[in-house]
C-alpha positions as CSV (number, residue, x, y, z in Angstrom):
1,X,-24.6,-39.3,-54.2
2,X,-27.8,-37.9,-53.2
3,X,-30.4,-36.2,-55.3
4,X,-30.0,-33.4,-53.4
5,X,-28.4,-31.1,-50.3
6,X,-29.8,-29.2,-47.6
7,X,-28.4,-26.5,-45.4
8,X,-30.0,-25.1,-42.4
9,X,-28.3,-21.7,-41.9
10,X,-29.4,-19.8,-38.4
11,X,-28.6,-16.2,-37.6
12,X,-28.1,-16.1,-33.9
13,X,-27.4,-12.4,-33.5
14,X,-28.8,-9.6,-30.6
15,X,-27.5,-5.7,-30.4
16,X,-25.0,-5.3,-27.5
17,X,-27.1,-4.3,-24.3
18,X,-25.1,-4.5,-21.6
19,X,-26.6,-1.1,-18.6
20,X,-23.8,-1.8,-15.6
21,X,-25.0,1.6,-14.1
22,X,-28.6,-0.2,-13.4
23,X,-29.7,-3.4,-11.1
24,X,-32.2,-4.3,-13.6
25,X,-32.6,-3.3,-17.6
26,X,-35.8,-4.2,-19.5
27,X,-34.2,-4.5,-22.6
28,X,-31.5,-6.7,-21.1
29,X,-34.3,-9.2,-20.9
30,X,-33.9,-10.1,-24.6
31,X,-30.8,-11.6,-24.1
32,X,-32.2,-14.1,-21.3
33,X,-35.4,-14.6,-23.4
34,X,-33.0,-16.1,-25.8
35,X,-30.9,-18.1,-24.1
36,X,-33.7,-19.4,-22.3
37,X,-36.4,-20.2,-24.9
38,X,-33.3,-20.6,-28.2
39,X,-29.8,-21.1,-27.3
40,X,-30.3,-23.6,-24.6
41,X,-32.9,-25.6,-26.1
42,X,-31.0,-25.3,-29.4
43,X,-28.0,-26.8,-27.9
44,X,-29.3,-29.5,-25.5
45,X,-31.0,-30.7,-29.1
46,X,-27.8,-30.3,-30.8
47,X,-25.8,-32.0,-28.3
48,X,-28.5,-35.0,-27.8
49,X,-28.6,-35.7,-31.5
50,X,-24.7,-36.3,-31.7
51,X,-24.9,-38.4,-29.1
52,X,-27.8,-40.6,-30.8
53,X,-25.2,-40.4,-34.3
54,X,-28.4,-39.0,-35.5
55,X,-25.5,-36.5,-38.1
56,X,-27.3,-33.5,-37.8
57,X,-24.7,-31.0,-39.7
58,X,-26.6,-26.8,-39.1
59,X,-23.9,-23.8,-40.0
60,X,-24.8,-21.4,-37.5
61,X,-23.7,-17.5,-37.2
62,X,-23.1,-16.5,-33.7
63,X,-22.6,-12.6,-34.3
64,X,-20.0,-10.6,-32.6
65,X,-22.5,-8.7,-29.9
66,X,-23.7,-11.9,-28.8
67,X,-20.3,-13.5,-28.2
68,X,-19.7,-10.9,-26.5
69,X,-22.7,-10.9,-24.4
70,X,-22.6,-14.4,-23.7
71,X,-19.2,-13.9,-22.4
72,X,-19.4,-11.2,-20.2
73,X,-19.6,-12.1,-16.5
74,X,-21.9,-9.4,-15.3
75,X,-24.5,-10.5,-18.2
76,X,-23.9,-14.1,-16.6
77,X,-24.6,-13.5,-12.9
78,X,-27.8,-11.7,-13.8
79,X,-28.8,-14.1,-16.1
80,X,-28.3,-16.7,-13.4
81,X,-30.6,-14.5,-10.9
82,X,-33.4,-14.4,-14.1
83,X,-33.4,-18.3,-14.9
84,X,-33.3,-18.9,-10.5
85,X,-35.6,-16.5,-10.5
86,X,-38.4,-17.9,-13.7
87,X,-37.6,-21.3,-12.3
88,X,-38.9,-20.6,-8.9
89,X,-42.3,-18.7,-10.2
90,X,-42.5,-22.3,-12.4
91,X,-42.2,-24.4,-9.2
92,X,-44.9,-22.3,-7.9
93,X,-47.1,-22.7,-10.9
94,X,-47.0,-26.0,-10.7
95,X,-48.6,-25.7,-7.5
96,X,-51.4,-23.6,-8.2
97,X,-52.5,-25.3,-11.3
98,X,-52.3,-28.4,-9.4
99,X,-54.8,-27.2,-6.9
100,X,-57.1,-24.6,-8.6
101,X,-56.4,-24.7,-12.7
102,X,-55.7,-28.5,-14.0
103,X,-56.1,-27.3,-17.4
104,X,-52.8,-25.8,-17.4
105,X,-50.7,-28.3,-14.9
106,X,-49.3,-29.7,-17.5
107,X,-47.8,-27.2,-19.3
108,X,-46.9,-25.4,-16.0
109,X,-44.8,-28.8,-15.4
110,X,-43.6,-28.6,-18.7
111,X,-41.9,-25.3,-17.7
112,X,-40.6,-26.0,-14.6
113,X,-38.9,-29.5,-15.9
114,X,-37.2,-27.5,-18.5
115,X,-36.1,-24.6,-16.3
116,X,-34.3,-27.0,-13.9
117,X,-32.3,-28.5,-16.2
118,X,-31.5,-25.6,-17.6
119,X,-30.3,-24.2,-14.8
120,X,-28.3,-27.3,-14.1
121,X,-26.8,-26.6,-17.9
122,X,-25.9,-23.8,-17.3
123,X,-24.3,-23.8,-13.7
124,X,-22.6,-27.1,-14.6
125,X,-21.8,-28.3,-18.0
126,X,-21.1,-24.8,-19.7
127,X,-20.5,-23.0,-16.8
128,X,-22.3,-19.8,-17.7
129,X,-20.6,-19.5,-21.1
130,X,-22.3,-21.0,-23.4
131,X,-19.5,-20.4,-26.1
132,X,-18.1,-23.3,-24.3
133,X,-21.2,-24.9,-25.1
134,X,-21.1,-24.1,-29.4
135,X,-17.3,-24.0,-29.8
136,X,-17.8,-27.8,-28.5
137,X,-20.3,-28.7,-31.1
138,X,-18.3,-27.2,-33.7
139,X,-15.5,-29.5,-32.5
140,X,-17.8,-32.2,-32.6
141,X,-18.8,-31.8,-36.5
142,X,-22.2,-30.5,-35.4
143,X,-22.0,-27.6,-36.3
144,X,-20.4,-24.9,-38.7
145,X,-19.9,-21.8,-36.6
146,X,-19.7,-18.5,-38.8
147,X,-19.4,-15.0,-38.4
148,X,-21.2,-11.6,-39.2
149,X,-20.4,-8.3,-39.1
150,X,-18.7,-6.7,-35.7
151,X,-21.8,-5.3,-34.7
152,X,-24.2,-6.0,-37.4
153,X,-23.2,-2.8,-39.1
154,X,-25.2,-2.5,-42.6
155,X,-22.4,-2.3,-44.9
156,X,-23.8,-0.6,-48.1
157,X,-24.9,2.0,-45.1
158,X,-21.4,2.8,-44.2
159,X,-19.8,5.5,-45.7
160,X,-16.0,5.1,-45.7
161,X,-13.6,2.2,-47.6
162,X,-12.2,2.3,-43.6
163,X,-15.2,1.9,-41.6
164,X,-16.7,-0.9,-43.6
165,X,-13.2,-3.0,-43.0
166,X,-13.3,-2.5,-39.9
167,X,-16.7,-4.8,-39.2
168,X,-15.1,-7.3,-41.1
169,X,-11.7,-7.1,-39.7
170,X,-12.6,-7.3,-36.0
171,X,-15.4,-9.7,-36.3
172,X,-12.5,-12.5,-37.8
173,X,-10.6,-11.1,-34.8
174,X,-13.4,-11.7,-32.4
175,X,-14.7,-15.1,-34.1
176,X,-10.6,-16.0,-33.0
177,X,-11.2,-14.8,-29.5
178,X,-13.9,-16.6,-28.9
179,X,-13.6,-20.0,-31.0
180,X,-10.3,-20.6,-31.9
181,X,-10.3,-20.7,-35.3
182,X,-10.6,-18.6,-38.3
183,X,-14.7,-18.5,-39.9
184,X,-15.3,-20.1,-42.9
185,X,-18.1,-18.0,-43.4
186,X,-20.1,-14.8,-42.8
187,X,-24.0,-13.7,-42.5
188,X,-24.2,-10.3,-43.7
189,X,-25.7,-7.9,-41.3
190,X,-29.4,-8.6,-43.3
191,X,-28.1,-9.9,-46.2
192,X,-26.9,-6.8,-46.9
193,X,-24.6,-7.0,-50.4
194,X,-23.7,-4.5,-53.2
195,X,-20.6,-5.1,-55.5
196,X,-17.2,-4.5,-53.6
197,X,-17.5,-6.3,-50.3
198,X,-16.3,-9.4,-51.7
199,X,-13.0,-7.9,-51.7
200,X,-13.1,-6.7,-47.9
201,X,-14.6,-10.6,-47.2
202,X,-11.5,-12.0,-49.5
203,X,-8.8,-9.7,-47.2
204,X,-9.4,-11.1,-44.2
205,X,-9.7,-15.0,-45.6
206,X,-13.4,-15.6,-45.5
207,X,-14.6,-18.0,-48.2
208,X,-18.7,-17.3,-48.7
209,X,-21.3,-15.3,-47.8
210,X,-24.9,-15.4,-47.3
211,X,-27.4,-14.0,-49.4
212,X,-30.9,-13.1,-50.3
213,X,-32.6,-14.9,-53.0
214,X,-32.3,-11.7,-55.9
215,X,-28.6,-11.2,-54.9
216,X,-27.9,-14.5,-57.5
217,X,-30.6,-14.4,-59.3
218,X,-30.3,-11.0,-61.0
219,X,-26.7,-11.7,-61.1
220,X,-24.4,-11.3,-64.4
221,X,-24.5,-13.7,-66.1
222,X,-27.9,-15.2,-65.2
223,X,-27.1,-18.3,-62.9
224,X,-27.9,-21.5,-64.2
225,X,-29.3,-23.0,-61.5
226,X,-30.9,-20.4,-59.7
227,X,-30.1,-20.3,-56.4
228,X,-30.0,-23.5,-55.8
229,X,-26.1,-23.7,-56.2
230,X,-24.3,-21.2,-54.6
231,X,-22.4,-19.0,-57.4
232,X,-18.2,-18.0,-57.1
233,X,-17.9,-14.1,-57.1
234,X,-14.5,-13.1,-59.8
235,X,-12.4,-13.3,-56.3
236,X,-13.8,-16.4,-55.7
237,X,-15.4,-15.4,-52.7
238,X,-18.8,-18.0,-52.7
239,X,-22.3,-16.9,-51.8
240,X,-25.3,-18.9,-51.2
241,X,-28.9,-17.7,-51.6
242,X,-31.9,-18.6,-49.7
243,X,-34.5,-20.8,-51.2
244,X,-37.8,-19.1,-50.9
245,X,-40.2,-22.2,-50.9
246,X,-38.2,-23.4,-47.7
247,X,-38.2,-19.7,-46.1
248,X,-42.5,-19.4,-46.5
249,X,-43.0,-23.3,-45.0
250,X,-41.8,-22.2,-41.9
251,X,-41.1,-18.3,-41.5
252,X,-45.1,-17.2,-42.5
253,X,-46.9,-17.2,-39.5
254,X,-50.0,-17.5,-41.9
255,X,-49.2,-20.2,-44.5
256,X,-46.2,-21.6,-42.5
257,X,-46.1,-23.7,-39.9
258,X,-45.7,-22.1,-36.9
259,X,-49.3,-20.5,-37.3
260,X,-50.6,-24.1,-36.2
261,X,-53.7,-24.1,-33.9
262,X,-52.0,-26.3,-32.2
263,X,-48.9,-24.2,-31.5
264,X,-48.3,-22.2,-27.9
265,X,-49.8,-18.7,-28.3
266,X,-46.9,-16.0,-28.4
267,X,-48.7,-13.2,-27.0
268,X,-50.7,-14.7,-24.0
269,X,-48.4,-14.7,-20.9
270,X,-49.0,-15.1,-17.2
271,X,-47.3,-11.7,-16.7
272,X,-50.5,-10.2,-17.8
273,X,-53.0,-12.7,-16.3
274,X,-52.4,-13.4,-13.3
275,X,-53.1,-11.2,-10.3
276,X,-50.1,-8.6,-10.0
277,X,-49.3,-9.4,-5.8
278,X,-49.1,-12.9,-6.8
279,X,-46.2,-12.3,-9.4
280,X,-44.6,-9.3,-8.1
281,X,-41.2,-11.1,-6.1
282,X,-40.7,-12.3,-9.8
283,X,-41.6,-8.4,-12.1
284,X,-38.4,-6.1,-12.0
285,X,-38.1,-3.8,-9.0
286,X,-40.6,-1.3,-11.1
287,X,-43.5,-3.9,-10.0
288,X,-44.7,-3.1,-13.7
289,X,-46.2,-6.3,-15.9
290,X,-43.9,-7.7,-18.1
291,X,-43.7,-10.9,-20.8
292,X,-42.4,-13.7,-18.1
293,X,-41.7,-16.5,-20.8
294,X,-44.9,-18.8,-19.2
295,X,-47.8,-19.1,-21.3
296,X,-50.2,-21.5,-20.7
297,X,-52.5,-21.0,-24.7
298,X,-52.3,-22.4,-27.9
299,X,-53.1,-20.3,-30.8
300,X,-56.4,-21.7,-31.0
301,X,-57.5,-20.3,-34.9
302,X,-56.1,-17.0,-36.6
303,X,-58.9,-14.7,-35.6
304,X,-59.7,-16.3,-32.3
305,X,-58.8,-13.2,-29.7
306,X,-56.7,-13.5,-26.5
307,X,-59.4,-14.1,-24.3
308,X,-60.6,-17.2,-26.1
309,X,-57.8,-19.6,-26.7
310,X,-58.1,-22.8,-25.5
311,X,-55.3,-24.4,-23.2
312,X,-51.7,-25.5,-24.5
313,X,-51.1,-29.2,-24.4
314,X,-47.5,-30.3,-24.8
315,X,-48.2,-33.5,-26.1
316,X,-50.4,-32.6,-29.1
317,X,-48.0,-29.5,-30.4
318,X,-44.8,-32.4,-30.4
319,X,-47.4,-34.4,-32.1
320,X,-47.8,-32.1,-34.9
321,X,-44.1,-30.8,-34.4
322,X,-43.1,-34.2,-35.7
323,X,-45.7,-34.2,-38.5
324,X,-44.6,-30.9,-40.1
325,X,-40.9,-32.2,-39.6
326,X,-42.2,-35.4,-42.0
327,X,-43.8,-32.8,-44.2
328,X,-41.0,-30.5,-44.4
329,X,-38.5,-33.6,-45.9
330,X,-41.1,-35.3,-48.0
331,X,-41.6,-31.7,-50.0
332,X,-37.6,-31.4,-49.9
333,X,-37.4,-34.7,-51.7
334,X,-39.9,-33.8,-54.0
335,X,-38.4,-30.6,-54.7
336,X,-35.2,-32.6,-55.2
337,X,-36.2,-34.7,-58.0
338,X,-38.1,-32.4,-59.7
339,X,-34.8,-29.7,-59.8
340,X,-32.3,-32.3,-60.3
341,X,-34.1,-33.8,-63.7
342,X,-34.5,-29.5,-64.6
343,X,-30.7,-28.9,-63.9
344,X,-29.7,-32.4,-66.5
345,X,-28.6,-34.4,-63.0
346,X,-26.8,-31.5,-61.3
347,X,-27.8,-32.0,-57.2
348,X,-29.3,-29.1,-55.9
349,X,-28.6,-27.4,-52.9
350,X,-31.7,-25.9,-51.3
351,X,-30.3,-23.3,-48.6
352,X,-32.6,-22.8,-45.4
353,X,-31.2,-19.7,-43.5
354,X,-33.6,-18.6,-40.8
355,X,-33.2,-16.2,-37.6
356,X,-32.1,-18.4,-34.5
357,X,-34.8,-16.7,-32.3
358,X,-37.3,-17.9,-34.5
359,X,-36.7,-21.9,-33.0
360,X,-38.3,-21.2,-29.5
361,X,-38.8,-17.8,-29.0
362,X,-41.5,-17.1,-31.9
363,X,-42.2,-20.9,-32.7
364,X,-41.5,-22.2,-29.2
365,X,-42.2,-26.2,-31.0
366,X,-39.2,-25.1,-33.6
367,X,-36.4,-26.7,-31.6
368,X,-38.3,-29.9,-31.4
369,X,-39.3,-29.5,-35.6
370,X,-35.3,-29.3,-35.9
371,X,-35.0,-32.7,-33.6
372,X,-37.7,-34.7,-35.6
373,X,-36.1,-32.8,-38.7
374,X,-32.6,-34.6,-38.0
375,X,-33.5,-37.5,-37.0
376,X,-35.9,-38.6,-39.6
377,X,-33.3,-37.3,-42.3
378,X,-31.2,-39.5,-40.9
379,X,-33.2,-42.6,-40.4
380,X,-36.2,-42.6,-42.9
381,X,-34.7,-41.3,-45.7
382,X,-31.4,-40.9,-48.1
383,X,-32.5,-38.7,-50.7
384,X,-31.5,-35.6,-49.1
385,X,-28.2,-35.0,-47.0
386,X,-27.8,-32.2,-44.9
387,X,-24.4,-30.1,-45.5
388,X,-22.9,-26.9,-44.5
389,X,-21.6,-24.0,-46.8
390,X,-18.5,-25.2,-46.0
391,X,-18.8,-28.8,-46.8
392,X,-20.5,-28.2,-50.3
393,X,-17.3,-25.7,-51.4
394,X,-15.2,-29.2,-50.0
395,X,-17.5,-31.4,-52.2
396,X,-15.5,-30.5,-55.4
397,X,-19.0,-29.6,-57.5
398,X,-18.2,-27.4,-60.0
399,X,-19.4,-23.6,-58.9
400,X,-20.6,-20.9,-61.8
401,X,-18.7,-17.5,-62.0
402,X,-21.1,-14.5,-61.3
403,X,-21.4,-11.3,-59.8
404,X,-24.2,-10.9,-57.6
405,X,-26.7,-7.9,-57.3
406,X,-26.9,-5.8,-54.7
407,X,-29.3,-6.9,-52.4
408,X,-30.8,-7.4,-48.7
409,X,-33.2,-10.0,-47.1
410,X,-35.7,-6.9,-46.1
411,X,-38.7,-5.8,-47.2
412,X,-38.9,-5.6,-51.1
413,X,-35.5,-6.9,-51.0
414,X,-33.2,-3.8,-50.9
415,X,-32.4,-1.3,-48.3
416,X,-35.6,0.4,-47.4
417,X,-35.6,-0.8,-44.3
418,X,-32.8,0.3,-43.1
419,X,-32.7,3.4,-45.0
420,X,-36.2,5.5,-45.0
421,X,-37.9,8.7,-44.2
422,X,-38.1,7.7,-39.8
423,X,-34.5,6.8,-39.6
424,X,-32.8,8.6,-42.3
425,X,-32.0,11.2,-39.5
426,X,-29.0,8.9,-38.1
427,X,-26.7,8.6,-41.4
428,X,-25.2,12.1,-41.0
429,X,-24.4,11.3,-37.6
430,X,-23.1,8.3,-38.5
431,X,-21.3,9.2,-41.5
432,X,-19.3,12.0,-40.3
433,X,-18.4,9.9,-37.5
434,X,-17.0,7.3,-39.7
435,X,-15.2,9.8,-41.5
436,X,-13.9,11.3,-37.9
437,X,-12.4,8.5,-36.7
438,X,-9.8,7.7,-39.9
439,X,-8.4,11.4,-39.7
440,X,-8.2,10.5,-35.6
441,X,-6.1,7.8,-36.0
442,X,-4.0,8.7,-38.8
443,X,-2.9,11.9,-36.7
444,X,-2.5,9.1,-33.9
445,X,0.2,7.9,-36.3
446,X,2.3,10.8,-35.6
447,X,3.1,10.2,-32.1
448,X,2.4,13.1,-30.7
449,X,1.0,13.5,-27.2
450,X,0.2,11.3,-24.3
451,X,0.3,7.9,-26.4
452,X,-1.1,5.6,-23.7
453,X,-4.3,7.8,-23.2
454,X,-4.8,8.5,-26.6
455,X,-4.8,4.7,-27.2
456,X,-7.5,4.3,-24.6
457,X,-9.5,6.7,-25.9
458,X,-9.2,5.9,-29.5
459,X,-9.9,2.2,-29.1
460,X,-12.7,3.7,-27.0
461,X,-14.2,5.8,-30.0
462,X,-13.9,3.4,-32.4
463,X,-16.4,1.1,-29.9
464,X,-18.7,3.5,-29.6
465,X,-18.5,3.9,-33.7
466,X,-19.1,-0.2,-34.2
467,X,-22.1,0.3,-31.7
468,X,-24.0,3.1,-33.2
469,X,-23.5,1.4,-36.3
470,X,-25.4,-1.3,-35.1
471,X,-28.2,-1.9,-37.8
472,X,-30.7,-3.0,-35.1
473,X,-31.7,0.5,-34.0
474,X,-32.6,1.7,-37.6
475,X,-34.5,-1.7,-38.2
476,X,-36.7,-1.1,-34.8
477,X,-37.1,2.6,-35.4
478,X,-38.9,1.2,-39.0
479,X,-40.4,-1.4,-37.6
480,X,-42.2,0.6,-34.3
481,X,-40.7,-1.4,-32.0
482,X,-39.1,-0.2,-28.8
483,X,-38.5,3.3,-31.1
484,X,-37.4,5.5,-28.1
485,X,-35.0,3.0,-26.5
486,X,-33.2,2.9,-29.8
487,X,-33.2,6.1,-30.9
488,X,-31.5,6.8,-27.4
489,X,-29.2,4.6,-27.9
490,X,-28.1,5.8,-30.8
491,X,-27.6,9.5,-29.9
492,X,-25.9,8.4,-26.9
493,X,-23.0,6.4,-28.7
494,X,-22.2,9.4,-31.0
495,X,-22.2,11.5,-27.9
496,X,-19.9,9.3,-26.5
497,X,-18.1,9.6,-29.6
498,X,-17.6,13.2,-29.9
499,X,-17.0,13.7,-26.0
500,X,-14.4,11.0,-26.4
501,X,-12.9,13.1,-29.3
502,X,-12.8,16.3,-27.1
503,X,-10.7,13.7,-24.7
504,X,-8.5,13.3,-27.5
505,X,-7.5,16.8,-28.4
506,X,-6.1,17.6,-24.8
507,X,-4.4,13.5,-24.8
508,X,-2.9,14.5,-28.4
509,X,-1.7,18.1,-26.5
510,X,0.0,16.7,-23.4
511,X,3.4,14.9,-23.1
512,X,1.8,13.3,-19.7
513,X,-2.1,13.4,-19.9
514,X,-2.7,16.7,-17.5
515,X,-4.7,18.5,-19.8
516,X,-7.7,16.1,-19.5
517,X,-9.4,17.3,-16.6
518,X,-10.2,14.6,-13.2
519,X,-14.0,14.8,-14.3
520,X,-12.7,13.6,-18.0
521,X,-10.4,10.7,-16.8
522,X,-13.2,9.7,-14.5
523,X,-16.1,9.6,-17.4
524,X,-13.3,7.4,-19.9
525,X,-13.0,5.1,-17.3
526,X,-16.9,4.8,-16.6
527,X,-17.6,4.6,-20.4
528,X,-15.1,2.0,-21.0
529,X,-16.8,-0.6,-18.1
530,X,-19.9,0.2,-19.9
531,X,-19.5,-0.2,-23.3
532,X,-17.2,-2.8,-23.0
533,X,-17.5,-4.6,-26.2
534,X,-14.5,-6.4,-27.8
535,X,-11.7,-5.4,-25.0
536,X,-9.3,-6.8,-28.1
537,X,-10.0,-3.8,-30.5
538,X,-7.2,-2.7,-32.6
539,X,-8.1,1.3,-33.6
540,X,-5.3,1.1,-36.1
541,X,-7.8,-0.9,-38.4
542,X,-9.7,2.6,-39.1
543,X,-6.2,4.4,-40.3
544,X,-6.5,5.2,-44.1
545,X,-4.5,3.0,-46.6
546,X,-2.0,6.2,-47.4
């Protein structure tokens, strides 16, 4: 036996934009960001260190939206004209720094190497769908794929017993869809836990959850090994809490180690340097500046500005990628020992859960941390092993009763986030909503009307619901970030919502459908190619337990 386990947890989620009624969408751009600078890096990694037997074991939540996303062939072909499109500015790059700035050749090189194969990834192996590519890892014993909720609805948020079983109910359903398999586990939409949504998480056969570090800690009773052993809710549902020594290494941009001077610079892009005629067959049709993903700067020092950081050098940030990969397993072994003789020879389990879009996107060295990371626990050590959720519930280690607090990985730890004086404005919305659509579909139940349009329209509703639900646009409105774009998209699901229910007043009316009007068949059938998530939705879910 080990002294003691690790498990590397990453959240892989992004809210469900999908704008068929425009050529090009800025925010769409997040979504090829990520597959671009995370998913395919994350997987090439993945996939290289099973073939090397280099075990690298990671449970991984891909949530709901970004199944879906990934799935959806419209997404696909314009994320195919975006990497086409990246990898032919790259090829010029390499070019121009070639001739006029050898500082940054190799980097630019750097870019266009990894943008080819990409592209040959992605056309080839995983043929745009790169749930071919994860479900095959998961088959592989790489990873442990988990779930979260349907559209990363905040559950303590949610006002009705209904709505709150629905995210649950059709994320297992969609987690089947897309990998064949019932989940094991779930990431709570930010951690998000009070007492209760154990039982929802036991109904529909889901055996642990993921937590913040206060959900076990100022459990009842107090836990004996803090959290580093997950604790068994009275249901015996399991939940596992994040270690916060772990989290600080490498989420703080300050102490951690992505703020290395060594590091690519996040903020300096050639989208902003370079002279606008130059990049404009690669900007959207707008011609405006944008973030293009190529940036040539390393971080230099904390309080150096933008205009003074010194060029990237690939070689030196693997260099010290590999270093801080040695560092992070030397202090897990120490932290090993020094729990296991406080916990009387108990092993303890130090969970690591971390957003996916950190690896690549923020910390563009963290997929190559995670390669050193496997490889040297694998070869240079045998102190630590690295296990799944899953695997440790398998192990047969006794697990102490408890019942967690509520809780949420956000600021201060509790819902404030999510819940404050800039966004508060959307819960009535919300709320009656969610209240809405139970007495909908229980009068559905009757069988009254045109059945086969109120279907359409109810399944219809209860997408629009799941999406303004989303906890991304109250997060953004807190944080400042893109406020406008997701307050709009907001309002515009609950209008959706309540035109869809005027829809269904005349559809519960008619034997045969004629009192919705042409303009009203034509505007369900528009909404429903545009907000097109989960096409297997069962409304019934939403109906009241009486």
């Amino acid at each position: 036996m080990p002294v003691g386990y690790f498990s590397l947890i990453l959240h892989a989620h992004l809210p469900f934009v999908r704008h068929p009624e425009y050529p090009e969408f800025l925010e769409e751009d997040w979504l090829y960001e990520a597959i671009t600078e995370v998913y395919l890096p994350l997987i090439v990694i993945f996939q290289r260190l099973y073939e090397a037997d280099a075990a690298p074991r990671v449970a991984m939540n891909i949530s709901p939206p970004l199944c879906e996303m990934l799935a959806d062939p419209l997404l696909q072909s314009r994320y195919t004209r975006h990497l086409e499109n990246l990898l032919e500015l790259a090829e010029k790059e390499v070019h121009r720094t070639a001739a006029e700035a050898r500082e940054f050749h190799a980097v630019a090189r750097m870019y266009a190497d990894n943008l080819r194969e990409s592209l040959e990834l992605w056309n080839g192996r995983y043929k745009r769908n790169l749930i071919n590519a994860f479900r095959e890892l998961q088959d592989e014993g790489v990873l442990e794929i988990i779930t979260c909720c349907a559209t990363h609805g905040f559950l303590p948020l949610i006002s009705t017993h209904e709505a709150r079983r629905a995210q649950i109910a059709i994320a297992v359903a969609n987690y089947k869809k897309h990998f064949h398999r019932q989940p094991r586990g779930i990431w709570l939409a930010e951690c998000a836990y009070e007492p209760g949504v154990e039982e929802l998480l036991k109904e529909f056969g889901i055996e642990y959850f993921i937590s913040d570090t206060h959900a076990i800690l100022y459990g009842d009773p107090r836990p004996k090994y803090g959290v580093h052993a997950p604790v068994v809710c009275p249901n015996g549902v399991a939940t596992f809490a994040r270690d916060i020594e772990t989290s600080q290494q490498v989420w703080s941009a300050e102490i951690g180690y992505p703020g290395n001077d060594l590091y690519r610079e996040f903020y300096r892009d050639i989208g902003w340097d370079l002279p606008i005629d130059y990049l404009k067959p690669h900007l959207h049709e707008d011609g405006n500046r944008r973030h293009l993903g190529l940036k040539y700067h390393r971080i230099t020092g904390r309080n150096v500005p933008q205009n003074r950081k010194e060029p990237y050098i690939p070689a030196l940030a693997t260099e010290k990628a590999a270093e801080n990969a040695m560092h992070f397993i030397g202090e897990r072994i120490k932290q090993a020992y020094k729990l296991r003789e406080t916990f009387e020879g108990h092993p303890p389990l130090v969970v690591s859960p971390y957003d996916a879009e950190l690896f690549g996107h923020w910390w563009y060295e963290g997929p190559q941390f995670i390669d050193f990371l496997f490889r040297k626990m694998h070869w240079d050590q045998s102190e630590i092993a690295a296990i799944t959720p899953g695997d440790f519930l398998d192990s047969g280690l006794p697990i102490q009763v408890q019942r967690p607090t509520a809780s949420s990985w956000g600021e201060n730890g509790y819902y404030k986030v999510w819940l404050n004086e800039g966004n508060s404005w959307m819960y009535p919305y919300q709320h009656d909503a969610e209240r809405r659509m139970t007495q909908y579909c229980d009068a559905a139940k009757a069988g009254r009307g045109d059945a086969e349009m109120m279907s359409r329209i109810l399944k219809q509703m209860a997408r629009e619901l799941l999406l303004a639900q989303s906890s991304d646009w109250a997060f953004q409105i807190y944080q400042g970030t893109t406020v406008e774009y997701s307050s709009r998209r907001f309002q515009s699901h609950i209008q959706r919502f309540d035109l869809l229910a005027e829809m269904l007043s005349a559809a519960h009316a008619s034997a045969g459908g004629q009192l919705l009007t042409p303009e009203q068949r034509e505007l369900l059938t528009e909404i429903e190619s545009r907000d097109n998530i989960f096409a297997e939705i069962d409304f019934s879910i939403y109906r009241s337990a009486n």
